[in-house]
RODO-2510 file (C-alpha; in nm, 4 decimals, decimal comma):
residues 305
     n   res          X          Y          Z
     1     x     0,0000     0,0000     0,0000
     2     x     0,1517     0,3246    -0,0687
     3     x     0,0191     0,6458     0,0427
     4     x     0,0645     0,9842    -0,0923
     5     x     0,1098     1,3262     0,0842
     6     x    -0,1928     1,5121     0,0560
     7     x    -0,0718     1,8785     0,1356
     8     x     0,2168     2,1007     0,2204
     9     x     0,4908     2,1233     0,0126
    10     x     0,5524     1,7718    -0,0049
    11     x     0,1821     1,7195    -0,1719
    12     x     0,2427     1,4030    -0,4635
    13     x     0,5372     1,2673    -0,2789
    14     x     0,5098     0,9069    -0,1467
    15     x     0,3942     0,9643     0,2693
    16     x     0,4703     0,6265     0,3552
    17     x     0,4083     0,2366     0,2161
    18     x     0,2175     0,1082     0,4405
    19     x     0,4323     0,0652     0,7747
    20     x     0,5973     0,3972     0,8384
    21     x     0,7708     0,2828     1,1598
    22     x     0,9143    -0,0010     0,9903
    23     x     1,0165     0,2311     0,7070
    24     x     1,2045     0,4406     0,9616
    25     x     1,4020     0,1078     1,1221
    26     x     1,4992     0,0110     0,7484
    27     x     1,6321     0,3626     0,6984
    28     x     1,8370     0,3451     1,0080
    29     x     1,9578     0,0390     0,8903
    30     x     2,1014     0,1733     0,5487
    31     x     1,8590    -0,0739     0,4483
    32     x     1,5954     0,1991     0,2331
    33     x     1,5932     0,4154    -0,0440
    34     x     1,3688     0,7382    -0,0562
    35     x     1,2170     0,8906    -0,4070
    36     x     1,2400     1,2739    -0,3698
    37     x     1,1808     1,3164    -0,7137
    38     x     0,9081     1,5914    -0,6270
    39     x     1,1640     1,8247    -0,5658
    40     x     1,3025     2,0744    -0,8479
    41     x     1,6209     2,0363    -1,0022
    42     x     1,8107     2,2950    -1,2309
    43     x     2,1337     2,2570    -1,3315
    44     x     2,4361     2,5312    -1,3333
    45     x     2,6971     2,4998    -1,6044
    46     x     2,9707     2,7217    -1,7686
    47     x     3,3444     2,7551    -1,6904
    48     x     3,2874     3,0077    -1,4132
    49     x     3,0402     2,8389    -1,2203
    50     x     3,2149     2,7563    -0,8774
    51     x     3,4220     3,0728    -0,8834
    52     x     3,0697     3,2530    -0,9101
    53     x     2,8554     3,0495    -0,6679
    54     x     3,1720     3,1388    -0,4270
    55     x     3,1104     3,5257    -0,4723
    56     x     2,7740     3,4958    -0,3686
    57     x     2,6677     3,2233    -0,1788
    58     x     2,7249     3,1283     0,1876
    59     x     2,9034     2,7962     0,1011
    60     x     3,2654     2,6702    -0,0177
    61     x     3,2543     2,6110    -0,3928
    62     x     3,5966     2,6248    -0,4837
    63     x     3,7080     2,3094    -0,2234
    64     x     3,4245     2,1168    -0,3920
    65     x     3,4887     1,7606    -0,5492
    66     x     3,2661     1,6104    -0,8019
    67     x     3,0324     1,4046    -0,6818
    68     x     3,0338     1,5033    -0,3497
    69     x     2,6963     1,6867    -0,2128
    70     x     2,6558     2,0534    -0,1053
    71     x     2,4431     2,2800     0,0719
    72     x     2,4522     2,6532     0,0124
    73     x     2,2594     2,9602     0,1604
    74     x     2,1850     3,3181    -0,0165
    75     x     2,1580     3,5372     0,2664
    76     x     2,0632     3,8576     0,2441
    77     x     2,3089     4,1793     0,3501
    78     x     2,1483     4,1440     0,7469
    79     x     2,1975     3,7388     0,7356
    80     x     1,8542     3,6623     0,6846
    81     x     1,8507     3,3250     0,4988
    82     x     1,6554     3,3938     0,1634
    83     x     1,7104     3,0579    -0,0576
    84     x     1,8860     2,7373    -0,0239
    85     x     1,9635     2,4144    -0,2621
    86     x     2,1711     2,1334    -0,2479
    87     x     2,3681     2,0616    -0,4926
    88     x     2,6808     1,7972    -0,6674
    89     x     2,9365     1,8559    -0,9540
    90     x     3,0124     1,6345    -1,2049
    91     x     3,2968     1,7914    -1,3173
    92     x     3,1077     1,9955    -1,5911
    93     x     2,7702     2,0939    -1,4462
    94     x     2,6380     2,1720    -1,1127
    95     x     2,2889     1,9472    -1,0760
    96     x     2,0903     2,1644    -0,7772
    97     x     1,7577     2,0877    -0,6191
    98     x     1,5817     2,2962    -0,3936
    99     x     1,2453     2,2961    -0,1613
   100     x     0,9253     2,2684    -0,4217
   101     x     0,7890     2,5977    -0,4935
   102     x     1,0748     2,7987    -0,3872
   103     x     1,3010     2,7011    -0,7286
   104     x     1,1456     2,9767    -0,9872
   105     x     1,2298     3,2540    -0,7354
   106     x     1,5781     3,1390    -0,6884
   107     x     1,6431     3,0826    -1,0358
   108     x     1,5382     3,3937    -1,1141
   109     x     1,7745     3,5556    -0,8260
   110     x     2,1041     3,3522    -0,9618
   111     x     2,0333     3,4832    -1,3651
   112     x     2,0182     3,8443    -1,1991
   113     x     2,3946     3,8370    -1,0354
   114     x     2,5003     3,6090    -1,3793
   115     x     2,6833     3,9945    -1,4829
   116     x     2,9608     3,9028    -1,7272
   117     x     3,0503     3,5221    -1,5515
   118     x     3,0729     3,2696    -1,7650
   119     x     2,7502     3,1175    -1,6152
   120     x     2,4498     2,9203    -1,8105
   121     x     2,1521     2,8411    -1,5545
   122     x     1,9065     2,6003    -1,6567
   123     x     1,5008     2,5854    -1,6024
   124     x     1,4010     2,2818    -1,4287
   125     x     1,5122     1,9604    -1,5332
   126     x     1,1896     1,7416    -1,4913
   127     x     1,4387     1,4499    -1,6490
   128     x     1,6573     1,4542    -1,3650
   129     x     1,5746     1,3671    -1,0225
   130     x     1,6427     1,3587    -0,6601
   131     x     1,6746     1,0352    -0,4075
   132     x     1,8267     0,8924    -0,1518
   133     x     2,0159     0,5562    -0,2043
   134     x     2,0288     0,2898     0,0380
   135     x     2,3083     0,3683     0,3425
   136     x     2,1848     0,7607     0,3094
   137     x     2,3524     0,8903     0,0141
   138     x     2,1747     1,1880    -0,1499
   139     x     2,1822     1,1546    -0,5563
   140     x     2,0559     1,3722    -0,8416
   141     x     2,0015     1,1106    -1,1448
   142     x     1,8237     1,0921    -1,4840
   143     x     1,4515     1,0175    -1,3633
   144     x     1,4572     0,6861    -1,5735
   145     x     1,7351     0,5326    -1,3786
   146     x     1,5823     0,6339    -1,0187
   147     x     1,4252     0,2896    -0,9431
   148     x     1,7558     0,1131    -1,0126
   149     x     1,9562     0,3469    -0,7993
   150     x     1,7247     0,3626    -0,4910
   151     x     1,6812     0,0017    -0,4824
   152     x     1,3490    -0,2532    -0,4066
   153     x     1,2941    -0,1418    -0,0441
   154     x     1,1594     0,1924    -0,0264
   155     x     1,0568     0,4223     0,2633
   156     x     0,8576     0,7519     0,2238
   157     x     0,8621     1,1427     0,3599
   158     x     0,7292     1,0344     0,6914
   159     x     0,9979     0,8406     0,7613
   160     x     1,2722     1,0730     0,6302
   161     x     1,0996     1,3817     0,8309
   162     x     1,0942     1,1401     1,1439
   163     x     1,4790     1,0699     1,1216
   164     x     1,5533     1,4520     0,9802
   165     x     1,3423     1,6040     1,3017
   166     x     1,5228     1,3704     1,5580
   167     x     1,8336     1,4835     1,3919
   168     x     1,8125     1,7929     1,4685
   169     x     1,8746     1,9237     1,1299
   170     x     1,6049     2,1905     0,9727
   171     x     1,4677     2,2247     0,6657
   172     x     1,5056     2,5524     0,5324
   173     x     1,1353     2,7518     0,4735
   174     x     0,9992     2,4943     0,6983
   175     x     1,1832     2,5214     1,0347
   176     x     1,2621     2,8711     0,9654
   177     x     1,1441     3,2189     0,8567
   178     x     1,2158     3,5586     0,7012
   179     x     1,4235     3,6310     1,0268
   180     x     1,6043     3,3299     1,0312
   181     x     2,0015     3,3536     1,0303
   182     x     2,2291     3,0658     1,0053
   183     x     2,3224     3,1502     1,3144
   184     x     2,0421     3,0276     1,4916
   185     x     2,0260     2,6508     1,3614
   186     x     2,1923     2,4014     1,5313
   187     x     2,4085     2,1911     1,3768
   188     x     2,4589     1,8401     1,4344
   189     x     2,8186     1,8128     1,3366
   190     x     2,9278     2,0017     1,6195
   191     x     3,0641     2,3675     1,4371
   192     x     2,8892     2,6016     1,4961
   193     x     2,7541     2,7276     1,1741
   194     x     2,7844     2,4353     0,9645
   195     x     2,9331     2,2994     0,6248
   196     x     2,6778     2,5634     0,4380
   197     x     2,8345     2,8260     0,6043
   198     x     3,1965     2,9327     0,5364
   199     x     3,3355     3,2455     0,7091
   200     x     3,7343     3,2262     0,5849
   201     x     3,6436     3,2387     0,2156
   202     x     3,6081     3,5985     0,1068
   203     x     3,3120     3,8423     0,1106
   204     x     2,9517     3,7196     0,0403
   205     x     2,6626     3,8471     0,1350
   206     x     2,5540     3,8418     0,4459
   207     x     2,8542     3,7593     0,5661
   208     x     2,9556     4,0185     0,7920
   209     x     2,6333     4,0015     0,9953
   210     x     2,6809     3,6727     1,0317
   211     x     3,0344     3,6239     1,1511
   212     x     2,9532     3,8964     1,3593
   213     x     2,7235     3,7102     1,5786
   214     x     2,8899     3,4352     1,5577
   215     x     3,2308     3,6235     1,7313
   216     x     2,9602     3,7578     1,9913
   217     x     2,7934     3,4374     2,0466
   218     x     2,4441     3,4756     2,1724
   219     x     2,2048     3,4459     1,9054
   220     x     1,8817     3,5981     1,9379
   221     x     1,6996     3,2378     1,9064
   222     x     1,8175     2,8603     1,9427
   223     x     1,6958     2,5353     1,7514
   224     x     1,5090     2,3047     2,0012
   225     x     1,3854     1,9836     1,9830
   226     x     1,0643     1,9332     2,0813
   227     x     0,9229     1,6149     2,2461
   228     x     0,5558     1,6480     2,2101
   229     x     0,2670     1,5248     2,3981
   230     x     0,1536     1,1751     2,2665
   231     x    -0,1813     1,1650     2,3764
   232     x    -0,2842     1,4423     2,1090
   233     x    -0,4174     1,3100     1,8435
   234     x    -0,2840     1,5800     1,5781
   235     x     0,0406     1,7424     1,5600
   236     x     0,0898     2,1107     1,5878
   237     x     0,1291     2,2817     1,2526
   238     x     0,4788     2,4669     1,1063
   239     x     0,4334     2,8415     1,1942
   240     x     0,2575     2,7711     1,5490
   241     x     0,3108     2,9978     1,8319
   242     x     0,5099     2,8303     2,1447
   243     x     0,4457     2,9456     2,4866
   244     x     0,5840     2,9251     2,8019
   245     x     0,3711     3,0739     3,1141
   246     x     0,1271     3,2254     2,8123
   247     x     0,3637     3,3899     2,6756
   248     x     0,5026     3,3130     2,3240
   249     x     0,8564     3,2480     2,3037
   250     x     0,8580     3,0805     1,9913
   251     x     0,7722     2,9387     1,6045
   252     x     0,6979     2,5496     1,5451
   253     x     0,8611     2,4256     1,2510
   254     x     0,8048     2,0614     1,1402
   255     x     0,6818     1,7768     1,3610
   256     x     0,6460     1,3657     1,2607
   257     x     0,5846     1,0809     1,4925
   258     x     0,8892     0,8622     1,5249
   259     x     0,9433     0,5218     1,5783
   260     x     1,1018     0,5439     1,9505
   261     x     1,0319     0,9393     2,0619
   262     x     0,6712     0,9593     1,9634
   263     x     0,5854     1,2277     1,8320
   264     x     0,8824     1,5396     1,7765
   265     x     0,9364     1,8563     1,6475
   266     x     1,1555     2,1453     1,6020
   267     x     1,1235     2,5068     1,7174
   268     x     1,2996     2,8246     1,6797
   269     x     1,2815     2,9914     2,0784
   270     x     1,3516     3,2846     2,1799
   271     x     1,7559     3,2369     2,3563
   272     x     1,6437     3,3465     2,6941
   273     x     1,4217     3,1144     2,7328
   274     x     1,4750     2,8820     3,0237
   275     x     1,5824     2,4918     2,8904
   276     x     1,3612     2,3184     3,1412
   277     x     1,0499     2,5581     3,0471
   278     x     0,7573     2,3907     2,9646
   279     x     0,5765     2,4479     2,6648
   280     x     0,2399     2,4512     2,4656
   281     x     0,2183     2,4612     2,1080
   282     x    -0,1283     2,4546     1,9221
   283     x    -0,2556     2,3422     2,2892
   284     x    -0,0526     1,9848     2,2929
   285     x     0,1966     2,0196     2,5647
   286     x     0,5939     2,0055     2,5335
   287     x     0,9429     1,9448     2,7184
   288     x     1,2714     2,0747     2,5611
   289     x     1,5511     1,8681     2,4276
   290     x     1,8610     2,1358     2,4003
   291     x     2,0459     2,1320     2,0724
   292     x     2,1886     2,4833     2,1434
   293     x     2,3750     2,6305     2,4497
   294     x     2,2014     2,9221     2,5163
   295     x     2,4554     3,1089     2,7050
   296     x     2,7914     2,9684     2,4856
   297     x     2,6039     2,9120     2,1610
   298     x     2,7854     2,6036     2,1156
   299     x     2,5779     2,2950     1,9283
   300     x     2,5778     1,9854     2,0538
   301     x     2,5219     1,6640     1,8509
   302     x     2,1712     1,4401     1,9081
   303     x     2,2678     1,0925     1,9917
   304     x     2,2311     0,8762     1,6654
   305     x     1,8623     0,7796     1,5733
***
């Protein structure tokens, strides 16, 4: 049985096939592969492209090797994260995907800072398309060789988002907002600001706000993970206010049940507020899991799920 999401952004994409717990245990496994091929792809080609991409995005393009997977921001001159994509080289081309319905508006920022780089940008590629291979590898491939490459056992969004949440990694335009800096996500590889951030490269934008707080420590909000209360039958939706004492203190980003937590979320709080506060989101009931020192702004990394 396979079951398809029925809204949100992830609206066509397989949900789950019929056991999403069990989906979840085969991804931990390395045992699953995961058809993403609902998200846009667009490809970036010419002889100037890394050199470019360097000048203007938050990420290290000139230490990339082919075939190896990267994650860039374009922030804007006060560090607000505007777009994101992931992205892999093969040597000639740059093959990019990005969140569905936020690739015309970023293709459509790149071709405006082309100038005179030797730069071709692409529409989408509906031929190409984005997976995950069995052991967690992240691939862009022609759409026709998909099946082949993801293998027979298969495991849908659900699980992914599951695994993502307890992760504590966000998904851009999801688990954050127009005020969002990188600043403020945690990262789960222990520095502080993550591979899609690089603050020894040269100028970009945004960068000086960012490296700013970063020197300062103390951002004005902290990723949290969110353990939710299980005896609510629905799960608080992205955007939610979070309170503490009636106050709001917070945005809910995504939330999924998981296999051993329950159900989980993530949540940009304010910094100040207290780690052992409890909170109420969409009236369900929370506790705090820290992914962010508040006072050092150090990360720390979620034990493996």
């Amino acid at each position: 049985m396979t079951v398809l999401v029925e809204t949100g952004v992830d609206v066509g994409a397989v949900w789950h096939h019929g056991d999403p717990f069990r989906e979840q245990k085969a991804l931990v496994a390395g045992e699953a592969g995961v058809d993403l091929s609902h998200r846009p792809v667009f490809a970036i080609s010419g002889a100037d492209r890394l050199s470019w991409l360097q000048a203007i995005t938050s990420a290290d393009f000139l230490s990339l090797v082919p075939g190896v997977p990267i994650t860039a921001y374009v922030l804007n001159p006060q560090g607000h994260l505007t777009h994101a994509f992931a992205a892999v080289d093969d040597g000639a081309q740059l093959l990019c995907h990005t969140e569905p319905g936020h690739d015309a508006a970023l293709i459509a920022w790149l071709r405006k800072m082309v100038f005179a780089a030797r730069v071709e940008i692409s529409d989408r590629l509906d031929d190409f398309a984005v997976g995950v291979t069995p052991g967690g590898r992240p691939v862009i491939v022609a759409r026709a060789e998909l099946d082949v490459v993801l293998g027979a056992v298969r495991a849908g969004t659900w699980a992914v988002e599951a695994l993502r949440i307890s992760s504590g990694l966000p998904r851009v335009f999801l688990d954050t907002d127009e005020r969002t800096i990188p600043n403020e996500l945690a990262n789960p590889d222990g520095d502080a600001l993550g591979a899609a951030v690089h603050l020894r490269k040269g100028c970009y934008p945004g960068q000086e706000a960012v490296a700013r707080i970063y020197n300062l420590g103390r951002p004005p909000r902290r990723l949290t993970l969110l353990h939710l209360d299980g005896t609510a039958n629905e799960l608080p939706p992205i955007g939610a206010e979070v309170f503490a004492g009636g106050v709001v203190v917070g945005r809910m980003g995504t939330a999924e049940r998981h296999y051993e937590l329950g159900p989980i979320g993530l949540a940009l709080l304010k910094r100040q507020t207290p780690v052992d506060a409890a909170l109420v989101v969409a009236g369900i009931d929370a506790s705090q899991e820290v992914l962010v020192d508040p006072e050092a702004g150090l990360h720390f990394r979620p034990a493996a799920r």
